[in-house]
PASEBA-1860 file (N, C-alpha, C; in nm, 3 decimals):
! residues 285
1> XXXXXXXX> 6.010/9.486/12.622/5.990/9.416/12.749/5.922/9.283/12.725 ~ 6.014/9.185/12.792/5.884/9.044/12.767/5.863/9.017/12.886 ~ 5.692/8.989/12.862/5.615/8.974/12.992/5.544/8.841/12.977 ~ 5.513/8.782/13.039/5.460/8.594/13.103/5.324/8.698/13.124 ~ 5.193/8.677/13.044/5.035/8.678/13.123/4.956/8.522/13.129 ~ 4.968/8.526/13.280/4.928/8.418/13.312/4.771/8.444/13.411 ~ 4.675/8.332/13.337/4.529/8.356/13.392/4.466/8.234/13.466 ~ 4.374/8.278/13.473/4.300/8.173/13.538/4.167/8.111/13.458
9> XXXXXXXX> 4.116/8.020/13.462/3.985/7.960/13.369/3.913/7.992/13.484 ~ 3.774/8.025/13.488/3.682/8.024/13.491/3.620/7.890/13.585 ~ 3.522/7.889/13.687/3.485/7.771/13.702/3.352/7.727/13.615 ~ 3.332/7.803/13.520/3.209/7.740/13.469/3.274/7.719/13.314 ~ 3.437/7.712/13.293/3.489/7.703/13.173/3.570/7.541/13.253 ~ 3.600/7.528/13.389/3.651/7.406/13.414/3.546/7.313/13.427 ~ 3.418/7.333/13.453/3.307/7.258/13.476/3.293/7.196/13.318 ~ 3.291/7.283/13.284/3.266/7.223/13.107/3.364/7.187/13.022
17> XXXXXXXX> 3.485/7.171/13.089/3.597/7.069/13.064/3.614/6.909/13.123 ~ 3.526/6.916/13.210/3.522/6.793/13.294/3.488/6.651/13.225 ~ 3.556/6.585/13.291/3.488/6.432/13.189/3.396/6.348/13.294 ~ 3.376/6.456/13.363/3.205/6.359/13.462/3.100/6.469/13.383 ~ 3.008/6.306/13.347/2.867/6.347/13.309/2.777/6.441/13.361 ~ 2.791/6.382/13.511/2.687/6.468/13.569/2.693/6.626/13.558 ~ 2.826/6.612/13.580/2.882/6.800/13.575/2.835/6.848/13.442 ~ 2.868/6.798/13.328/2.847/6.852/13.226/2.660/6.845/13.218
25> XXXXXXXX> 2.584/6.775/13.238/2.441/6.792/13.267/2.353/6.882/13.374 ~ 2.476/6.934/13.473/2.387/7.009/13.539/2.435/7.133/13.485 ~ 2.558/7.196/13.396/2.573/7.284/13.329/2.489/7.304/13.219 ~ 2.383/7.199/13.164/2.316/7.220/13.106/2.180/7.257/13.143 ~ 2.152/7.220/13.234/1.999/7.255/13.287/1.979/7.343/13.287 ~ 2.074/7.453/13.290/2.002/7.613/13.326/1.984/7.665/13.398 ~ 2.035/7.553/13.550/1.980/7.660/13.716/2.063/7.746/13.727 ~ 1.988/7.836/13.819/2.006/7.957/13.846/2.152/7.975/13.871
33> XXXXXXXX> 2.192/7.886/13.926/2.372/7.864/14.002/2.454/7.851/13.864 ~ 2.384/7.785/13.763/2.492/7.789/13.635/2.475/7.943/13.576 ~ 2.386/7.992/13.526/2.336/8.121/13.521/2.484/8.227/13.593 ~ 2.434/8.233/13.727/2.515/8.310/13.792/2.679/8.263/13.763 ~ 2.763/8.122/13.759/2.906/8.106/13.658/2.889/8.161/13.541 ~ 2.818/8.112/13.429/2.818/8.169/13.307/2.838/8.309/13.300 ~ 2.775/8.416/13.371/2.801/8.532/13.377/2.944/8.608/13.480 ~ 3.005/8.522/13.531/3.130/8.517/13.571/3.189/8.500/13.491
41> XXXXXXXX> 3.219/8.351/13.442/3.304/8.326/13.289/3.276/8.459/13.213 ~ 3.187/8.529/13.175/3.196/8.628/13.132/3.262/8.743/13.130 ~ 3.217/8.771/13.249/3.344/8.892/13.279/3.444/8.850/13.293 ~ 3.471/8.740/13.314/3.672/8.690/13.333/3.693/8.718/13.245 ~ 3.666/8.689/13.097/3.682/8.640/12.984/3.704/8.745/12.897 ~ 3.613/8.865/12.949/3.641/9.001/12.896/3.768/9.069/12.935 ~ 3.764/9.059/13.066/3.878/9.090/13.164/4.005/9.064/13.113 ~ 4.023/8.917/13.057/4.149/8.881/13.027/4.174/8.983/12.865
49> XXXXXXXX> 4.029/8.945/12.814/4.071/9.041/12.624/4.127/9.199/12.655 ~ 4.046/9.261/12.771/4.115/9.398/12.804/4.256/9.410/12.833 ~ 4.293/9.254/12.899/4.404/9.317/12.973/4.537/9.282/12.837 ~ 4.496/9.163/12.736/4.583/9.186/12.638/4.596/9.276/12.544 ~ 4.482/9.334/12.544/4.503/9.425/12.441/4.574/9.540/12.472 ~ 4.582/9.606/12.620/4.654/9.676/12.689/4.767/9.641/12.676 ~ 4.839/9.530/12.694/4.972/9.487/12.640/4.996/9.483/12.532 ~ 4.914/9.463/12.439/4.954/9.486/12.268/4.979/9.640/12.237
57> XXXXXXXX> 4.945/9.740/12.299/4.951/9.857/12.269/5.049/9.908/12.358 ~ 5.114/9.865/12.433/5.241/9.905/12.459/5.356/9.776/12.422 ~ 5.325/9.746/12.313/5.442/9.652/12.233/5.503/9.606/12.293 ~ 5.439/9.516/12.382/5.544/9.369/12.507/5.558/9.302/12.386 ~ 5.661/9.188/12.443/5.640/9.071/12.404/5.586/8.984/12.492 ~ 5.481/8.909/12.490/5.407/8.855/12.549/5.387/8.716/12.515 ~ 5.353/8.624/12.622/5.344/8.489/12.606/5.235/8.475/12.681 ~ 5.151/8.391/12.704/5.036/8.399/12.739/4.988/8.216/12.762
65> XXXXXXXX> 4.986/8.209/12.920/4.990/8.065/12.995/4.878/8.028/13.100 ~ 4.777/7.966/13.110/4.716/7.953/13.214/4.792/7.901/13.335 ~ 4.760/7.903/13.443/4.861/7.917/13.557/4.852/7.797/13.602 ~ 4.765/7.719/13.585/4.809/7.571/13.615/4.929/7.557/13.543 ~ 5.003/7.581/13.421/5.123/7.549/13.353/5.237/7.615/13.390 ~ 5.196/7.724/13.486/5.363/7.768/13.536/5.429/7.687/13.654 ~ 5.567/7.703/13.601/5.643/7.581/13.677/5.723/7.687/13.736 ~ 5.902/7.698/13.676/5.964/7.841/13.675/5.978/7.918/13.595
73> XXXXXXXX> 5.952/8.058/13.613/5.978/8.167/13.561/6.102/8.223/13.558 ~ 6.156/8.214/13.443/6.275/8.266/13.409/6.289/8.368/13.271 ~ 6.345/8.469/13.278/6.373/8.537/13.111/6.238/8.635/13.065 ~ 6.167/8.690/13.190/6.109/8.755/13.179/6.097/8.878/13.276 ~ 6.034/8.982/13.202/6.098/9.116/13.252/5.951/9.169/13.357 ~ 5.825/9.095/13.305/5.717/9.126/13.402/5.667/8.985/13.404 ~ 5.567/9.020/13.506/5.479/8.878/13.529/5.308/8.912/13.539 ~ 5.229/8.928/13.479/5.101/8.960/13.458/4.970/8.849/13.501
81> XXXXXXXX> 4.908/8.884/13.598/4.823/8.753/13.637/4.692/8.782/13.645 ~ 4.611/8.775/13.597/4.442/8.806/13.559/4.377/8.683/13.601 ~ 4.311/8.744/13.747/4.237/8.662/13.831/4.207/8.712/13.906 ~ 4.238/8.672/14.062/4.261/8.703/14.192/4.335/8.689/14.300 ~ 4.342/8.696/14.401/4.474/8.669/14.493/4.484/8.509/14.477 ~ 4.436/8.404/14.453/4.472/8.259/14.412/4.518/8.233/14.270 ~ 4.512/8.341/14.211/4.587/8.310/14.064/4.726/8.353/14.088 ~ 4.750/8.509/14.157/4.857/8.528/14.185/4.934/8.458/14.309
89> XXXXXXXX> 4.925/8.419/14.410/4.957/8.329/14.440/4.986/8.210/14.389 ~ 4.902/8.147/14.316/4.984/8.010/14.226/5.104/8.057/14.112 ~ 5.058/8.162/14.066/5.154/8.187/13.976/5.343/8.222/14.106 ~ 5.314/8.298/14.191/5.426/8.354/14.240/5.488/8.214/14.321 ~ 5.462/8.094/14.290/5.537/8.025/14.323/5.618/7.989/14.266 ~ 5.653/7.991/14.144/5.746/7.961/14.046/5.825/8.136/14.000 ~ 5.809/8.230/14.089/5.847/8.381/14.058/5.968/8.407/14.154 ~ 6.090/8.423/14.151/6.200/8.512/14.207/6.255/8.586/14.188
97> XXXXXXXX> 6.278/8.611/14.143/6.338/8.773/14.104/6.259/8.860/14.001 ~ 6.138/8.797/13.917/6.072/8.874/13.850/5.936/8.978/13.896 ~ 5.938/9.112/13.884/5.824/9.192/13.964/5.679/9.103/13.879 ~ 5.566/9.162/13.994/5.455/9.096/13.941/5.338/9.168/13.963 ~ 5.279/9.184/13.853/5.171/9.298/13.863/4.999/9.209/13.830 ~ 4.948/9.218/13.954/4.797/9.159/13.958/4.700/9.232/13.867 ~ 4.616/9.175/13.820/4.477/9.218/13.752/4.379/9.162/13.827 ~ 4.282/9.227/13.870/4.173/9.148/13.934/4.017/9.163/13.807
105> XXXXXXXX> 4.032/8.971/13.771/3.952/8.961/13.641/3.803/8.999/13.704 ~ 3.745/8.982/13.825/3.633/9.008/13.859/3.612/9.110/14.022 ~ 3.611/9.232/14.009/3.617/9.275/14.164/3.503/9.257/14.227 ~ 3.376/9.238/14.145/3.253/9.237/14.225/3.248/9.079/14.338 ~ 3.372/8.967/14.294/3.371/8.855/14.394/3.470/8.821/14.432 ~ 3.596/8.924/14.427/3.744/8.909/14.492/3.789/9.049/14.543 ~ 3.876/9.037/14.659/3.950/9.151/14.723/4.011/9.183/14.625 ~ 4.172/9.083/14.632/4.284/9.109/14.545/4.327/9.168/14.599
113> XXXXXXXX> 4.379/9.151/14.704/4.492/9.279/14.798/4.616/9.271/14.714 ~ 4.636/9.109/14.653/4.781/9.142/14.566/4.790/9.224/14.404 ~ 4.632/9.266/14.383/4.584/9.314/14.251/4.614/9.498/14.233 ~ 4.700/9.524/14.172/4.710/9.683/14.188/4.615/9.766/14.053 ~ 4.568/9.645/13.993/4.433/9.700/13.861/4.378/9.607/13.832 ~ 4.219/9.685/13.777/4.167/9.619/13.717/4.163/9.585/13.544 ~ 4.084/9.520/13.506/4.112/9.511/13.326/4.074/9.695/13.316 ~ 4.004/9.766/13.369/3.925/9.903/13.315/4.039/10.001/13.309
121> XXXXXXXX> 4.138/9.972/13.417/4.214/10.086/13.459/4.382/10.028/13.449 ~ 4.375/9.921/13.374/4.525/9.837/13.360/4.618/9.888/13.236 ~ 4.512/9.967/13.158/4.615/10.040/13.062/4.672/10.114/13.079 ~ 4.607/10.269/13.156/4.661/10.342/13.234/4.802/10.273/13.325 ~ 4.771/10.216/13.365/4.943/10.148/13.474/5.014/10.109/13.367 ~ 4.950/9.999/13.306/5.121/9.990/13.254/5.196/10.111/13.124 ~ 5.083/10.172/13.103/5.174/10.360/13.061/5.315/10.421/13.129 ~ 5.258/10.413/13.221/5.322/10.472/13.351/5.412/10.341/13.450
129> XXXXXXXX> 5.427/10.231/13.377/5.485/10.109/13.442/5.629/10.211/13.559 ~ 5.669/10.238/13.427/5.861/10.235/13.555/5.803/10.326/13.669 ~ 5.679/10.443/13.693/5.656/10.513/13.777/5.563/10.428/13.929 ~ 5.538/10.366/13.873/5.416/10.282/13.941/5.454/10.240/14.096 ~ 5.404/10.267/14.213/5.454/10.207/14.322/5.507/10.093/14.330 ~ 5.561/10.040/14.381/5.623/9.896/14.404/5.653/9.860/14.542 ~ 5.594/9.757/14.542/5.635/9.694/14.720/5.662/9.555/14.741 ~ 5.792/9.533/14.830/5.874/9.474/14.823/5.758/9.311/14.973
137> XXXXXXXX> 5.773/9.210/14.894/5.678/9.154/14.995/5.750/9.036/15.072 ~ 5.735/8.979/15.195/5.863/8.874/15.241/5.736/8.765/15.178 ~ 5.830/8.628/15.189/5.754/8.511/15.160/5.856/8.455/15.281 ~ 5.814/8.265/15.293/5.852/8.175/15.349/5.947/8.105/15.297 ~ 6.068/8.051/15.371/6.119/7.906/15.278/6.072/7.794/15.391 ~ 6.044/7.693/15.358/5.978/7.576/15.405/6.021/7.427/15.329 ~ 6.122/7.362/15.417/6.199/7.288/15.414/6.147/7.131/15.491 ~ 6.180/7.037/15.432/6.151/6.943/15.495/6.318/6.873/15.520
145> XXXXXXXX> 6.281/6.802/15.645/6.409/6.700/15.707/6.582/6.791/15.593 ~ 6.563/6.911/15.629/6.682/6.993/15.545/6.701/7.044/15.385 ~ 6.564/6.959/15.331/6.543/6.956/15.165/6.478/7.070/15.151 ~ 6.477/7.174/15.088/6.425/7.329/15.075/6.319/7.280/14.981 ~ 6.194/7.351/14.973/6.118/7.330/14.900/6.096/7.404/14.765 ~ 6.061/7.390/14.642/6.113/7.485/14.601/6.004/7.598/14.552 ~ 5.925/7.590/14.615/5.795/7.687/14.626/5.816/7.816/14.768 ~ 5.829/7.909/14.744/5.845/8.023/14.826/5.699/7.989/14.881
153> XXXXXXXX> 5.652/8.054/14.980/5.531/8.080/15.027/5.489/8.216/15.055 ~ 5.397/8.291/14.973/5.351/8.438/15.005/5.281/8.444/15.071 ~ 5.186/8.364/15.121/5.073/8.372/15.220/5.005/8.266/15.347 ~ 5.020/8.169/15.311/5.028/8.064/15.445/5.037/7.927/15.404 ~ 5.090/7.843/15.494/5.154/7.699/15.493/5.071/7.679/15.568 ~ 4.984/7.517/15.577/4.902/7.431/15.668/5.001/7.282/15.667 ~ 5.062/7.256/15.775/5.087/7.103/15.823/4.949/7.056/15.881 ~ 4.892/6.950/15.839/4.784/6.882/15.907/4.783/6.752/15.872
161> XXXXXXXX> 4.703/6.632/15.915/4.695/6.495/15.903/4.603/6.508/15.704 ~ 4.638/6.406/15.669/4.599/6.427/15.525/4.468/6.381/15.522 ~ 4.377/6.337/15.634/4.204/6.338/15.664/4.212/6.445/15.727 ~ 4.085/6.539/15.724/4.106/6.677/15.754/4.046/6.653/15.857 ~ 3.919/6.500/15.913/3.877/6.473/16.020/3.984/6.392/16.139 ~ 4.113/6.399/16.102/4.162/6.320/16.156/4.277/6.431/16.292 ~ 4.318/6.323/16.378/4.393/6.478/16.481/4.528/6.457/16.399 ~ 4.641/6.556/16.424/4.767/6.607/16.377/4.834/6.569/16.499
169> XXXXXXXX> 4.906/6.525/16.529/4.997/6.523/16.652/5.174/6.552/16.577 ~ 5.201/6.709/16.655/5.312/6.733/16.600/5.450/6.754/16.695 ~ 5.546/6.816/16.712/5.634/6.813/16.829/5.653/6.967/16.785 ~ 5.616/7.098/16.852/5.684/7.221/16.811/5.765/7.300/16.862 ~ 5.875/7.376/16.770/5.984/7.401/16.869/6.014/7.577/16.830 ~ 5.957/7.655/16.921/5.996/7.784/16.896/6.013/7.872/16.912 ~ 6.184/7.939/16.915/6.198/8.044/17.004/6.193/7.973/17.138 ~ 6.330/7.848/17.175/6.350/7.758/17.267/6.238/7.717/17.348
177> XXXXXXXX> 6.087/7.739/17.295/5.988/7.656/17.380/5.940/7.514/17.273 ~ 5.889/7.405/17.349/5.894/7.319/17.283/5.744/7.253/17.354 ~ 5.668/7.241/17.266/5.540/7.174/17.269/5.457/7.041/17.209 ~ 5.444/6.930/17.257/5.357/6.812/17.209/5.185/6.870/17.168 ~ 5.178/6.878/17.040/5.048/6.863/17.061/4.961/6.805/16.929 ~ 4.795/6.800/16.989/4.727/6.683/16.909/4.641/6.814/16.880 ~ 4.625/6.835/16.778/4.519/6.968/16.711/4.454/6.899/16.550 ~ 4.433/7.027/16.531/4.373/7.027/16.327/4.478/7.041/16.293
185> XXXXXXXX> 4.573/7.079/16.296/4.686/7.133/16.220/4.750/7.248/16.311 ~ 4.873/7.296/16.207/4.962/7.376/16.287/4.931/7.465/16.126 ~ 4.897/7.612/16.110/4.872/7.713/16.046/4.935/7.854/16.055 ~ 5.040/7.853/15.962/5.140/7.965/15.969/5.140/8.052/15.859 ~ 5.172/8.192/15.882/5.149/8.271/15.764/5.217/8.375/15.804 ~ 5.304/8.472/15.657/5.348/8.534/15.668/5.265/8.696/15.661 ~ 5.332/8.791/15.696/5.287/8.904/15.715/5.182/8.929/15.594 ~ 5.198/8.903/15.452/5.086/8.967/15.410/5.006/8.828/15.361
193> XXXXXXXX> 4.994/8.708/15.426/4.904/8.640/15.416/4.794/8.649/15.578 ~ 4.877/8.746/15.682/4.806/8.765/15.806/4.666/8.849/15.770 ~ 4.615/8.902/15.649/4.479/8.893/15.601/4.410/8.839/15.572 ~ 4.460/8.694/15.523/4.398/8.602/15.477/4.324/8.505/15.549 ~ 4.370/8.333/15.545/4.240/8.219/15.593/4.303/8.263/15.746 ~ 4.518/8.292/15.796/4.496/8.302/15.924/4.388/8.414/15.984 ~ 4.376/8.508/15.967/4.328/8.660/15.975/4.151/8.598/16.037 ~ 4.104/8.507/15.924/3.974/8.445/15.955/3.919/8.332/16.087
201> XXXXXXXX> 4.081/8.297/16.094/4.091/8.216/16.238/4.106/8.310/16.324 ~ 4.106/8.426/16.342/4.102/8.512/16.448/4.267/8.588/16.445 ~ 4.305/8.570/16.335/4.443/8.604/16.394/4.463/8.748/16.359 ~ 4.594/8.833/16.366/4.655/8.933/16.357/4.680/8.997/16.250 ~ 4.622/9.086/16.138/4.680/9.169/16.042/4.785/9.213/16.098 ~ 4.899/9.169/15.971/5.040/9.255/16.002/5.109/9.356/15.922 ~ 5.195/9.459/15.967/5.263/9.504/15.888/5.350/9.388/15.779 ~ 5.365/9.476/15.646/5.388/9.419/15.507/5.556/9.415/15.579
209> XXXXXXXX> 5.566/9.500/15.637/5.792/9.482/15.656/5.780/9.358/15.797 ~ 5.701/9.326/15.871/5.685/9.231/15.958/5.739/9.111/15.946 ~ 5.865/9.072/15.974/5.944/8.932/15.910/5.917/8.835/16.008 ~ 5.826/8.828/16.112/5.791/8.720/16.178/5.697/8.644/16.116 ~ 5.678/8.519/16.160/5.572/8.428/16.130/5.460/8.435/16.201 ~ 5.360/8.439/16.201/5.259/8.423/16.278/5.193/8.293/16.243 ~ 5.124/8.197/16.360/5.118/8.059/16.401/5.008/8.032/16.454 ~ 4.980/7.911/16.434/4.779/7.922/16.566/4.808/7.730/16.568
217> XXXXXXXX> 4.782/7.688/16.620/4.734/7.568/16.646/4.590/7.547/16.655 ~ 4.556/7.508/16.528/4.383/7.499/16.472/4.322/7.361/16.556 ~ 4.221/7.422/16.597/4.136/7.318/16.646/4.175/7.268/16.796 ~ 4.212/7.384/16.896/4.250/7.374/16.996/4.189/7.494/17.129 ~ 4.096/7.473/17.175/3.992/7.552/17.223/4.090/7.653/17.292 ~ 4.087/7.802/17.284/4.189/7.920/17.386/4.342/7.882/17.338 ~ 4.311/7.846/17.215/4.521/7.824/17.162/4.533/7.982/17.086 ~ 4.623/8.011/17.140/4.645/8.203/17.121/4.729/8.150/16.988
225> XXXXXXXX> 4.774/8.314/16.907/4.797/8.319/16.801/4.942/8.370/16.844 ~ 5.044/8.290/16.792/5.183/8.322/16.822/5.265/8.374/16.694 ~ 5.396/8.435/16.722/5.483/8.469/16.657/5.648/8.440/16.657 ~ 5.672/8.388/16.493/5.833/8.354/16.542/5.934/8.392/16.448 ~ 6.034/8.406/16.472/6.135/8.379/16.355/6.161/8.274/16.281 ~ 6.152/8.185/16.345/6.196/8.058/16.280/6.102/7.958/16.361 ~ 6.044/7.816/16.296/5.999/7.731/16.318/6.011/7.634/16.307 ~ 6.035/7.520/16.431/6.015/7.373/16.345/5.967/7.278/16.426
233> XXXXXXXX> 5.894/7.153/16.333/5.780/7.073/16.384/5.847/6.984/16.367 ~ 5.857/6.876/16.421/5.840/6.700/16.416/5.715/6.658/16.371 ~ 5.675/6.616/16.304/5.537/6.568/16.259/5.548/6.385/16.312 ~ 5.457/6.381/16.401/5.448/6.255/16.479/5.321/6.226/16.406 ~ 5.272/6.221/16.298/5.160/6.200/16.229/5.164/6.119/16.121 ~ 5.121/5.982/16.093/5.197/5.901/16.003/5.144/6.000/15.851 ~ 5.015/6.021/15.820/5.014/6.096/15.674/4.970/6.234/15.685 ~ 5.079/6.313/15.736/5.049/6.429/15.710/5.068/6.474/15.568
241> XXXXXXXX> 5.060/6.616/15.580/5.069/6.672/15.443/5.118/6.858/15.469 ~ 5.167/6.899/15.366/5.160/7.059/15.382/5.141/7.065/15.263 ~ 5.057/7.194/15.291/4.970/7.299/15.216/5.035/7.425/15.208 ~ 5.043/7.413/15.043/5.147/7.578/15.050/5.056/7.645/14.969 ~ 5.030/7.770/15.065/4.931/7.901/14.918/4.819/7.787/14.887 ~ 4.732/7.773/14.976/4.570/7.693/14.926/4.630/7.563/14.914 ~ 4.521/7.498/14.813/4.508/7.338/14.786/4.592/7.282/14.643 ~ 4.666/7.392/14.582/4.699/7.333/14.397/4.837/7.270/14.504
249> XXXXXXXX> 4.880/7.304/14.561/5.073/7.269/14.589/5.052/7.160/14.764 ~ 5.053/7.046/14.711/5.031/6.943/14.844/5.172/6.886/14.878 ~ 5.250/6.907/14.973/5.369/6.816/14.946/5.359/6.713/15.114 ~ 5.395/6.555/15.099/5.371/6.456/15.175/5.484/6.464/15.277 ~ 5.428/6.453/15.434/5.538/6.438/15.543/5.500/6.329/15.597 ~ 5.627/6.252/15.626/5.599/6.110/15.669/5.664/6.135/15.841 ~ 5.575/6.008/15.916/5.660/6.040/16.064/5.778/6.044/16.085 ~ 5.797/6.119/16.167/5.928/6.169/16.176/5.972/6.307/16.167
257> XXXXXXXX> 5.954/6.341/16.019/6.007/6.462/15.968/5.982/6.553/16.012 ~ 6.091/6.655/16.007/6.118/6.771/16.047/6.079/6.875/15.914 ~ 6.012/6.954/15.972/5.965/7.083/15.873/6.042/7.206/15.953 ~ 6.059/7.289/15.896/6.121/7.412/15.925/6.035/7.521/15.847 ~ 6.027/7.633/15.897/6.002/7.734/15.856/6.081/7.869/15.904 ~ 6.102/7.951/15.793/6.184/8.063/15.789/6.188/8.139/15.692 ~ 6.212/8.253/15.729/6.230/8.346/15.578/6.285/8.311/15.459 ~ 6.209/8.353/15.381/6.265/8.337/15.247/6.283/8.436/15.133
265> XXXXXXXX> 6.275/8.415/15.016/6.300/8.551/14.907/6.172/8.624/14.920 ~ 6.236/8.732/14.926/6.109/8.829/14.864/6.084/8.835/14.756 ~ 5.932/8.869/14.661/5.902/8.903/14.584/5.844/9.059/14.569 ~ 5.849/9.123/14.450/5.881/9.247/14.425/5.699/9.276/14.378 ~ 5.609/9.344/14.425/5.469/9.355/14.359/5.429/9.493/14.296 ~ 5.408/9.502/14.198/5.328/9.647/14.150/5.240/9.652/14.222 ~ 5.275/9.782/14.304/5.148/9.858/14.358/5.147/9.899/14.522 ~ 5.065/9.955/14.520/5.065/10.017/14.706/5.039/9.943/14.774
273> XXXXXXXX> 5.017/9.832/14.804/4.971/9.689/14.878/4.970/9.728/15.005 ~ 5.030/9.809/15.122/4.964/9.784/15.246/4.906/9.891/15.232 ~ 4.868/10.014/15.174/4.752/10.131/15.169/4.655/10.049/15.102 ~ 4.614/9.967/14.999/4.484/9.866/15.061/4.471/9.840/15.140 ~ 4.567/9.744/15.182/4.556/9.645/15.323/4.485/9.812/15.420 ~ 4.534/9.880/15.472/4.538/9.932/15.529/4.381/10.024/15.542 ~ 4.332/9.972/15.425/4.207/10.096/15.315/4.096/9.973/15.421 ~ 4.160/9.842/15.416/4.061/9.750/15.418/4.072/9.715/15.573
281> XXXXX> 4.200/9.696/15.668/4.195/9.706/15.828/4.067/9.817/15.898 ~ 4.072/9.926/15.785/3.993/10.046/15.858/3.788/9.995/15.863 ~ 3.785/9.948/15.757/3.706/9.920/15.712/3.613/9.827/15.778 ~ 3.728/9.738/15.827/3.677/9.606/15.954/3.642/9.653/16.081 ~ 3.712/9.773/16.090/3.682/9.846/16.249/3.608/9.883/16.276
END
C-alpha cells in the first residue's frame, strides 16, 4: 500500500523558522508562553515518530510531506495527516478519490472530529485498516463567474471584503429569493463543517448525509441561519476575497463576480465521524 503522511510543524518549530528577530528573541527568553509551545512541539513531534513507526511495521510505502507542500494527490492508496482538523483540512484539499485517515498529534488542545486516532492507538487501526469504519463526507464546489475552483471545500467558505473592518455588500440569490445586502461577510458551510467556526456563530449542527448548505450573513443583528441547495452571490464589493477551509487558501473576487456554491465530491474518511460528532452534540446539551 502507498500512503502520502502528511503533518503539520509545530508553532514553536514555525516561530523558530522565522526571519523576524524579534520572534526568534522572544523564543529565547524563556516566558512562560514559550515554555507552554516548546512542550507542544513536543508532543507533536513524538506524535508524528509514533505514527511512522506504526506505518513502518505494517510495510507501507510511505512518503512523508508537510502539508503546506500538498498540491494534488494522486497514486496513492491512503492519505495520513498528523495534526488536527486544520491539518486535515488543508491536506483534503488537494484529496479526491483517495480515503483519509486523521491522527490527532495533540488531543489535550484539539477536538479532531475528522481524527479517528491518536499516535497511542494508531497502530491498532491501521492492523485492522480494511475493517475500520468509513464515512463517506459531502464537501462544496465553489466556482467563480463559471471557473470551478479547484479546492473542494469540507468545512466552510467565507466571501467577505478583504479588510475584515470593512462592510461586504453582496447581491444573494437562493432558492428564487434574492437579497441586497451590506454585512461582515456571507459564511457558508457544509454539513460536517456545521460544528465548526459556523456552529460558533450560533448556527446548526448537521447531519453528516445533510447535502444542504447552511448560510448566516455575519455581522447583521437577528440575520437567522439559512439553508440551500445551491447558492449564488454577486459580490458588489470592489476587494473581496474567499476563504476556503480557514486562512492557508485565499482566492480574489473582483466587482461583479458571481460565486456559486454547490455540491461537490465527496471525500471518503476513516472512522465513525458522526458518533463523535454525535458523542460531542450530547455533551453541549
Amino acid at each position: 500500500m502507498k500512503v502520502l503522511l502528511a503533518y503539520k510543524k509545530s508553532v514553536f518549530e514555525l516561530y523558530g523558522q522565522s526571519p523576524d528577530d524579534e520572534v526568534r528573541a522572544f523564543l529565547a527568553s524563556g516566558h512562560e508562553s514559550v515554555q507552554w509551545l516548546e512542550r507542544s512541539h513536543e508532543v507533536q513531534a513524538e506524535s508524528r515518530r509514533r505514527v511512522e513507526e506504526a506505518l513502518g511495521r505494517e510495510d507501507f510505502d510511505v512518503d512523508v510531506i508537510h502539508r503546506g507542500d500538498v498540491t494534488e494527490v494522486r497514486g496513492y492508496d491512503l492519505v495520513v495527516t498528523v495534526g488536527g482538523d486544520g491539518t486535515f483540512l488543508d491536506v483534503a484539499r488537494g484529496v479526491i478519490d483517495t480515503p483519509m485517515l486523521g491522527v490527532n498529534s495533540d488531543p489535550s488542545t484539539s477536538v479532531g472530529f475528522f481524527c479517528a486516532a491518536t499516535a497511542l492507538d494508531v497502530g491498532a487501526l491501521l492492523a485492522r485498516l480494511d475493517d475500520a469504519p468509513r464515512t463517506t463526507v459531502g464537501r462544496l464546489r465553489v466556482a467563480v463567474n463559471g471557473e470551478v475552483l479547484p479546492q473542494p471545500v469540507l468545512n466552510d467558505v467565507l466571501l467577505a471584503h478583504a479588510n475584515a473592518a470593512a462592510v461586504t455588500r453582496l447581491r444573494l440569490e437562493s432558492d428564487g429569493e434574492v437579497q441586497s445586502l451590506k454585512s461582515s461577510g456571507l459564511l457558508a458551510a457544509t454539513a460536517a463543517g456545521s460544528t465548526g467556526w459556523i456552529y460558533q456563530e450560533g448556527g446548526e449542527p448537521m447531519a453528516l448525509d445533510d447535502t444542504r448548505i447552511q448560510y448566516h450573513v455575519r455581522g447583521v443583528r437577528g440575520e437567522p441561519f439559512r439553508f440551500a441547495e445551491q447558492l449564488a452571490v454577486r459580490s458588489l464589493t470592489r476587494q473581496a476575497q474567499l476563504f476556503l477551509d480557514g486562512a492557508h487558501f485565499v482566492h480574489p473576487v473582483t466587482l461583479g463576480s458571481v460565486v456559486t456554491f454547490e455540491r461537490g465530491p465527496s471525500v471518503t474518511v476513516i472512522g465513525d465521524i458522526e458518533s463523535k460528532r454525535a458523542a460531542w452534540r450530547a455533551a453541549q446539551a
